[in-house]
C-alpha positions as CSV (number, residue, x, y, z in Angstrom):
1,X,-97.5,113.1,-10.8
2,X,-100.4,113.0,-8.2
3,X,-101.9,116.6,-8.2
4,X,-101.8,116.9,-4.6
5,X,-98.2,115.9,-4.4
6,X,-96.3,119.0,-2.7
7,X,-92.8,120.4,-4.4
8,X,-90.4,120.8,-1.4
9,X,-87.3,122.7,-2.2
10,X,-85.0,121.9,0.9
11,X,-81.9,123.9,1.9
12,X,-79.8,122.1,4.0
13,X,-76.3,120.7,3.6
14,X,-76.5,117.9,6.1
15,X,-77.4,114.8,5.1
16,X,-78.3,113.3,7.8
17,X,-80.6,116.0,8.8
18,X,-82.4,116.1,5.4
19,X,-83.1,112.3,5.7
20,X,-84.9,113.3,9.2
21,X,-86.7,115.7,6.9
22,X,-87.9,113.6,5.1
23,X,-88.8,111.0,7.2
24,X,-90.9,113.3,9.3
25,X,-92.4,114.5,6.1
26,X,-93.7,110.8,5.3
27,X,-94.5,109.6,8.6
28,X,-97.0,112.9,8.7
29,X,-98.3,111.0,5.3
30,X,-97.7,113.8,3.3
31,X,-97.2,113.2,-1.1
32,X,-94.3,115.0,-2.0
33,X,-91.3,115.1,-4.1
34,X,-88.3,117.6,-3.3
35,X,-85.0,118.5,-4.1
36,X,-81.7,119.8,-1.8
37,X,-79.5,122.8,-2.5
38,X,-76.8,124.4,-0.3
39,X,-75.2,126.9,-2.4
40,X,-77.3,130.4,-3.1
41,X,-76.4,129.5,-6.8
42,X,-78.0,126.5,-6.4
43,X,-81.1,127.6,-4.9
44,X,-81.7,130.3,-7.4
45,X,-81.5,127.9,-10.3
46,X,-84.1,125.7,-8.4
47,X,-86.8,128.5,-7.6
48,X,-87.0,129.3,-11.5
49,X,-86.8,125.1,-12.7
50,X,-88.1,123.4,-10.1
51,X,-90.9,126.0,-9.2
52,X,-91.1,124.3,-5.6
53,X,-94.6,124.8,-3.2
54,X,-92.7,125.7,-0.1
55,X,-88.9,126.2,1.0
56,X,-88.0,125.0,3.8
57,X,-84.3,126.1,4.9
58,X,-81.7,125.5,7.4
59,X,-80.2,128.3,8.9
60,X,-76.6,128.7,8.4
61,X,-74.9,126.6,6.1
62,X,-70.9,127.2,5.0
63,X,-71.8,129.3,1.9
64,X,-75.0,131.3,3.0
65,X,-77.9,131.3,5.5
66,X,-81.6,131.5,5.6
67,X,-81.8,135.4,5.3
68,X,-80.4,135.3,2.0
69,X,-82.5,132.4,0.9
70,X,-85.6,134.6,2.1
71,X,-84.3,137.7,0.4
72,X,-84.0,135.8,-2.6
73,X,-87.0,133.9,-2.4
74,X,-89.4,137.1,-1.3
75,X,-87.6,138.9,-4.4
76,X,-88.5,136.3,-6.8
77,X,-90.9,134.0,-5.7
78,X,-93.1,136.4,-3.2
79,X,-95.9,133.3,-3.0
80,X,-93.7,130.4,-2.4
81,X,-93.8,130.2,1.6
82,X,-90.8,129.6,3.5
83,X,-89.9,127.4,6.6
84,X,-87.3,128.1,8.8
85,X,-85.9,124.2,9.8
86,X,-83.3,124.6,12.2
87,X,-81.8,124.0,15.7
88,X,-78.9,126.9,15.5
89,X,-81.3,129.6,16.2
90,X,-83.0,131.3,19.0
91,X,-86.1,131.3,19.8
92,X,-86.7,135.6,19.8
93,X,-84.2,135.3,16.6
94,X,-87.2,132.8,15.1
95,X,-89.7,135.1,15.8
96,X,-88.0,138.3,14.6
97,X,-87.5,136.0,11.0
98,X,-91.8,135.7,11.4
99,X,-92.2,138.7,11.3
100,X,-89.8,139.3,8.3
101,X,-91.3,136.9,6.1
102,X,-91.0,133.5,7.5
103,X,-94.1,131.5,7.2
104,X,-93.3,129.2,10.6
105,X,-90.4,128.1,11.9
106,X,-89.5,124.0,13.5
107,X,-86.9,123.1,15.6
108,X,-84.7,119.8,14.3
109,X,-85.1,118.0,17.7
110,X,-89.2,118.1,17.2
111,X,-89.7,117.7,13.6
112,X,-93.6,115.6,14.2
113,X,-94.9,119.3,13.4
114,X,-93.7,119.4,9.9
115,X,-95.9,118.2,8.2
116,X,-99.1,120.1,9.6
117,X,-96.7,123.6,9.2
118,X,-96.1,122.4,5.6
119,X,-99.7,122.7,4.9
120,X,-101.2,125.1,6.3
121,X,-98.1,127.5,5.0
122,X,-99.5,126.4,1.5
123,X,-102.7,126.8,2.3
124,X,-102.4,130.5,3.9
125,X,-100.2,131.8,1.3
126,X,-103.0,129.9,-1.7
127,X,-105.9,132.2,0.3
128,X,-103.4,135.0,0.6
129,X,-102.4,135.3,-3.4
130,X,-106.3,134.8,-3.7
131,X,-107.4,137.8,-1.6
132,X,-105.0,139.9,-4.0
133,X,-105.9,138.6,-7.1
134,X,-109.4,139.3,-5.9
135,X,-108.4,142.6,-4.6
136,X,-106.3,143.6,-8.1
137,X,-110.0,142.3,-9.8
138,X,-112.1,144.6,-8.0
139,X,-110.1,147.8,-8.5
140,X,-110.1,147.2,-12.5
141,X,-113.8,146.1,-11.6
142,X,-114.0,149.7,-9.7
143,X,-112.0,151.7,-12.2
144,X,-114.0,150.6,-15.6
145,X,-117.5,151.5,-13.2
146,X,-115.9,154.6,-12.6
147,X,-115.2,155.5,-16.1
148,X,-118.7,154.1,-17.3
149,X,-120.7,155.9,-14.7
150,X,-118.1,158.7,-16.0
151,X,-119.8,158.3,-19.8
152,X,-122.9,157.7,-19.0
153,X,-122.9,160.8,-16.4
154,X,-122.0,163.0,-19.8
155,X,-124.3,161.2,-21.8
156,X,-127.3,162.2,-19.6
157,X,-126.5,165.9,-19.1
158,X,-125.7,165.8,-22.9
159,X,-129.2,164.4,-23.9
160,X,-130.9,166.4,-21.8
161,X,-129.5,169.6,-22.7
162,X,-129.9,168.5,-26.0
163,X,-133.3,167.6,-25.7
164,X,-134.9,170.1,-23.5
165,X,-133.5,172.9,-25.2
166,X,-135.2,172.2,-28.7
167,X,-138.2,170.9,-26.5
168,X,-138.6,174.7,-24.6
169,X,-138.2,176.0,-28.4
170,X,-141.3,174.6,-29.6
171,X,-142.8,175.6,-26.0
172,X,-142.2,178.8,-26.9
173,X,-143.3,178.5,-30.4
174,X,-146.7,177.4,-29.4
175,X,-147.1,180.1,-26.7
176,X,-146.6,183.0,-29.6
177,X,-148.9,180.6,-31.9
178,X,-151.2,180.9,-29.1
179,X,-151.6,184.5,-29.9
180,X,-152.6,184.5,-33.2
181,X,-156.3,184.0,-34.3
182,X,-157.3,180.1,-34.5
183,X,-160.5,178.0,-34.7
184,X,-161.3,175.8,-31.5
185,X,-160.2,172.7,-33.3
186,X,-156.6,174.1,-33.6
187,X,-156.4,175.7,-30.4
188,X,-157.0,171.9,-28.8
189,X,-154.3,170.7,-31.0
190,X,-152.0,173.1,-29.4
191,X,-153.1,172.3,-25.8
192,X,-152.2,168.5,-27.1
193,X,-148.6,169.5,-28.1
194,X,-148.3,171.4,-24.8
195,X,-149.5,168.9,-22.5
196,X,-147.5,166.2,-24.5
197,X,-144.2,168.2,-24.1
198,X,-144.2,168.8,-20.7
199,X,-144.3,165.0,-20.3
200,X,-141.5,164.9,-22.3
201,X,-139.6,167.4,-20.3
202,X,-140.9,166.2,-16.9
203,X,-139.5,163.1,-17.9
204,X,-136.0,164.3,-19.0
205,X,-136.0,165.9,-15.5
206,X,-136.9,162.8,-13.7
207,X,-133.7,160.9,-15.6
208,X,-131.3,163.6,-14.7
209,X,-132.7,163.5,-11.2
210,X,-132.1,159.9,-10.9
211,X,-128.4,160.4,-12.5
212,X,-127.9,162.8,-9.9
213,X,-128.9,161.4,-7.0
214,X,-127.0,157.4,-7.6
215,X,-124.0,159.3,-8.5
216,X,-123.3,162.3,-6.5
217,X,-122.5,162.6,-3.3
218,X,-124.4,163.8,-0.4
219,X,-123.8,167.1,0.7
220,X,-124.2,168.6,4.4
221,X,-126.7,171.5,4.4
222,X,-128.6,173.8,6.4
223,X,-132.1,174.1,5.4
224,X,-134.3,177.1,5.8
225,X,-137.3,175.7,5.7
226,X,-139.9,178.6,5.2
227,X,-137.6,179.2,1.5
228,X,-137.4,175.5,0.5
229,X,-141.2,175.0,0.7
230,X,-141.8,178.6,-1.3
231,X,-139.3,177.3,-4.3
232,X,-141.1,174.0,-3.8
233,X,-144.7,175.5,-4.5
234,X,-143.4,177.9,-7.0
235,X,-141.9,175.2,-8.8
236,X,-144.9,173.1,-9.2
237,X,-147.5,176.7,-9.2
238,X,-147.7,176.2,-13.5
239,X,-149.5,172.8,-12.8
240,X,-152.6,175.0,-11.0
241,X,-153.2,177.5,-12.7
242,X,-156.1,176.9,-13.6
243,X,-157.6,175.3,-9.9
244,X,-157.4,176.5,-7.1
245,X,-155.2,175.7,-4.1
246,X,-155.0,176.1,-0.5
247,X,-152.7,175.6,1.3
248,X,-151.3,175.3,4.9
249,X,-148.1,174.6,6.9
250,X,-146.9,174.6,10.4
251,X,-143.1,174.9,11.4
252,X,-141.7,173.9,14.2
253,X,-138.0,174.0,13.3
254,X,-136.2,176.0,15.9
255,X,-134.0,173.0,16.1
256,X,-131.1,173.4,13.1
257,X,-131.4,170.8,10.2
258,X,-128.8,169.7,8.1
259,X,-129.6,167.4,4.9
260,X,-128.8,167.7,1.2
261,X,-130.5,170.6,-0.3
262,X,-131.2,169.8,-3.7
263,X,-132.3,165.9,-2.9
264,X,-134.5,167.5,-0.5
265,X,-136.0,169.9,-3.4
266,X,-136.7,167.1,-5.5
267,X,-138.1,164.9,-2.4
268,X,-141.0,167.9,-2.0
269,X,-141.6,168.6,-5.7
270,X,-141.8,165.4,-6.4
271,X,-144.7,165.0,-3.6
272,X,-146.1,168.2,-4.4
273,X,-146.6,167.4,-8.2
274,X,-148.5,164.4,-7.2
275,X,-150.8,165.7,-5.0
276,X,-151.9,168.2,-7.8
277,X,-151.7,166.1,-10.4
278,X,-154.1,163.7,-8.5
279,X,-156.1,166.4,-7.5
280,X,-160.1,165.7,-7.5
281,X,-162.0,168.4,-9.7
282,X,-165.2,168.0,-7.4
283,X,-163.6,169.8,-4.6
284,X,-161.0,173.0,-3.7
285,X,-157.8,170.9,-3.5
286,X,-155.8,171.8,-0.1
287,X,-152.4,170.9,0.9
288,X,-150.6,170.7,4.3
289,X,-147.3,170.4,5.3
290,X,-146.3,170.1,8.8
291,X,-142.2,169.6,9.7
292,X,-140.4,169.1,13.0
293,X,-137.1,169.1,13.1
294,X,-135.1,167.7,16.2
295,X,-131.1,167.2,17.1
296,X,-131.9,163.6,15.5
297,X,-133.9,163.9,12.5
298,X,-136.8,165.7,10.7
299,X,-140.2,164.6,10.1
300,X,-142.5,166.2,7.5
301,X,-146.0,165.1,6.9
302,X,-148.0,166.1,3.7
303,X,-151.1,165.4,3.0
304,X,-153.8,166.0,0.4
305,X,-157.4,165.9,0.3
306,X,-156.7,164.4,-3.5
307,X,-158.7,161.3,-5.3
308,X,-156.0,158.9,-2.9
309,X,-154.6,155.9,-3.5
310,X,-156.4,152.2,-3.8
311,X,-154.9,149.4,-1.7
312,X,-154.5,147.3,-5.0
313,X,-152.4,150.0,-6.5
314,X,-150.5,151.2,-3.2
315,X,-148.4,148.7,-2.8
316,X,-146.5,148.9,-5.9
317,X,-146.2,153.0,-5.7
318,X,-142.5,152.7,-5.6
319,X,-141.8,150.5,-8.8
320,X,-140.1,152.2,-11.6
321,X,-142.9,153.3,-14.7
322,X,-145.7,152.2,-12.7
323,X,-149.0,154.2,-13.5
324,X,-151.8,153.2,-11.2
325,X,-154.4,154.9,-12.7
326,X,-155.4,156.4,-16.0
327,X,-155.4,159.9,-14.7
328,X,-151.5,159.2,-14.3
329,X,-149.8,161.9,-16.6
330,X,-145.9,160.8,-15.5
331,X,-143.4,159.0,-16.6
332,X,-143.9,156.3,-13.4
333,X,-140.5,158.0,-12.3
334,X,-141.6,160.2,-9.5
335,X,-142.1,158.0,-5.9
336,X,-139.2,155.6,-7.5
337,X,-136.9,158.8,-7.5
338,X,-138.1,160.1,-4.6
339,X,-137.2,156.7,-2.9
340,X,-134.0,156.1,-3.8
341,X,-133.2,159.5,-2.3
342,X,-134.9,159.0,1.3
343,X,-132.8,156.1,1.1
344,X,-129.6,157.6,0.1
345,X,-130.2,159.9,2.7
346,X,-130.8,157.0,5.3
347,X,-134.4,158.3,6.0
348,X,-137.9,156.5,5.7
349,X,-140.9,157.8,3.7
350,X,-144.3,155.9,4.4
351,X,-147.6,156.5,2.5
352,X,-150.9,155.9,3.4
353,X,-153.9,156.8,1.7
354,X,-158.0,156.5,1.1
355,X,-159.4,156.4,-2.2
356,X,-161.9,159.2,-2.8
357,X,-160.8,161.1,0.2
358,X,-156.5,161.7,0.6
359,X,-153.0,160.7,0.6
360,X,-150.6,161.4,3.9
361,X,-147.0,161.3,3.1
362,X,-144.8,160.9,6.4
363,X,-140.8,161.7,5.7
364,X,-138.4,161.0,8.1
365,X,-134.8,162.1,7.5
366,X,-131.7,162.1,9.8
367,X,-130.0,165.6,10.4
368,X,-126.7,165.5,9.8
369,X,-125.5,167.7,12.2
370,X,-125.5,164.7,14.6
371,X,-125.6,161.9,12.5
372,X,-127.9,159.9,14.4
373,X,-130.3,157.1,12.5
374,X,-133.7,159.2,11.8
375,X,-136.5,158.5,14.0
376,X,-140.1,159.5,14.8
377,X,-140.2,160.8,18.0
378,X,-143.5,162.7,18.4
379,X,-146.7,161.3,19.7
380,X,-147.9,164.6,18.4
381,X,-147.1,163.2,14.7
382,X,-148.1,160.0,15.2
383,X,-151.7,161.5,15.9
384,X,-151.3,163.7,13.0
385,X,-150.8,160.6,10.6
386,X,-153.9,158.2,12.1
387,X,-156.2,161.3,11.4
């Protein structure tokens, strides 16, 4: 049989009518094959053995009509699509049978339309058991992300409680170690082991941060902005000790800001451990941070009077383990993590720099408490970035 060939299952127990039928049928040049039942019986035998394309059914018939057939057929056969063929019916009694689950419906005395309903029934109901199939696909898709994000969510807390804990062990071992008498040769070891294992750790931190910020979801804060930025420096003050820092900032932030707090943390740490760790020992390293916050967004600008940033090396800034320069002490995780949050948080982050002289950061984030897309508004800043 020709694969295009169409299986018509035909209720109807005229035969005069089913030989207009199929005449219509042909003269539309369709290939098919079908088969005529009028007895329920009948027609339930021929759903399961003669697995027809399309029904198409006369109304009333002596024995049953076309609501049973499409009881029966949307029961059994929900894909097949059904054709109401009749000239007993109304035309608001054809439409109420649409909208119960009647592909079309053609009138006997203008069968030329047959044909053309005959296909595009099979083709709408092929796209519609598609869509489904596709639809039941993506859910398992959805579910078995779900439960691996689920894993590999534990397995990251896991490993890095596992890990740091030991890790700030040994820390703590050195710093006693430290204490004791020792001969410049070992006392470098142990600034080594130290410097080595806060890599280690800085690193741990930058997975979970990563883990945190693609899986959870955004939360609406409040920021107070003079307490963010004092957590911020104090959680970044053990990479200085030994420098010295100053540092400058200028709020203008009467206007409430709502973002996610802990992203935001790990947006300015993130920045702030760069601009220290890419300080330049020739001169006293200074930091600014200015933020404005608006009804739309808030833009922060930090800049550093650091070693900067060559134009070879800033375009790839963002790339995951990139180290552009030897002094580079990271992972390569940092500006790739703090990325992927400005964009989770719908913001923009833009970085320009001067090698030898400074690095400008210029944040943009939405506030939440309108929703509006973030946007740089101020002249003011704009000056602030070109100088």
């Amino acid at each position: 049989m020709d694969e295009k060939t169409v299986k018509i299952l035909i209720v109807e127990d005229n035969q005069d009518d089913l030989r207009l039928i199929e005449h219509a049928l042909r003269k539309g040049k369709l290939h098919f094959v079908n088969e005529c039942v009028d007895t329920l019986a009948e027609f339930s035998e021929a759903l399961y053995r003669f697995k027809p394309d399309i029904v198409l059914s006369d109304h009333g018939m002596p024995q049953f009509n076309s609501i049973e057939a499409l009881n029966m057929c949307l029961q059994e056969h929900a894909d097949t699509p059904f054709i109401l063929v009749t000239g007993t019916v109304s035309d608001d009694y054809a439409i109420a049978c649409l909208k119960y689950g009647v592909d079309d419906y053609i009138l006997k005395s203008n069968l030329s339309r047959l044909p053309t309903a005959v296909q595009s029934a099979i083709k709408k109901r092929g796209l519609e058991k598609l869509k489904k199939e596709a639809e039941v696909m993506l859910k398992r898709r959805n579910e078995e992300l779900l439960k691996v994000n689920t894993e590999l969510d534990n397995f990251v807390y896991s490993v890095s409680h596992n890990l740091r804990g030991p890790l700030m062990s040994v820390v703590g071992l050195l710093n006693v170690a430290k204490s004791l008498p020792m001969d410049d040769e070992m006392d470098g070891l142990h600034c080594m082991m130290r410097s080595s294992l806060s890599k280690l750790d800085d690193t741990l931190k930058d997975i979970v941060d990563f883990s945190r910020n693609s899986r959870n979801d955004i939360t609406r804060d409040e920021i107070n902005w003079g307490a963010i930025l004092e957590r911020s420096f104090a959680g970044v003050e053990y990479l200085y000790t030994s420098g010295q820092l100053i540092r400058s900032q200028t709020l203008q932030t009467e206007v409430s800001f709502f973002t996610d707090t802990k992203r935001l943390e790990i947006i300015l740490n993130n920045l702030l451990e760069n601009a220290i760790g890419y300080r330049t020992e020739t001169r006293t390293l200074h930091i600014s941070i200015d933020v404005r916050t608006s009804d739309e967004s808030a833009v922060i600008i930090l800049k550093d009077n650091g070693i900067g940033i060559g134009k070879d090396i800033l375009p790839n800034i963002y790339t995951m383990f990139y180290r552009g320069t030897e002094e580079s002490q990271g992972a390569g995780l940092g500006l790739y993590i703090t990325k992927e949050i400005v964009d989770k948080l719908k913001g923009t982050i833009v970085i320009t720099s001067v090698a030898g002289k400074g690095t400008t950061v210029t944040l943009t984030l939405p506030n939440k408490q309108t929703g509006a897309p973030a946007v740089l508004e101020s002249q003011r800043f704009k000056d602030l970035v070109s100088t």
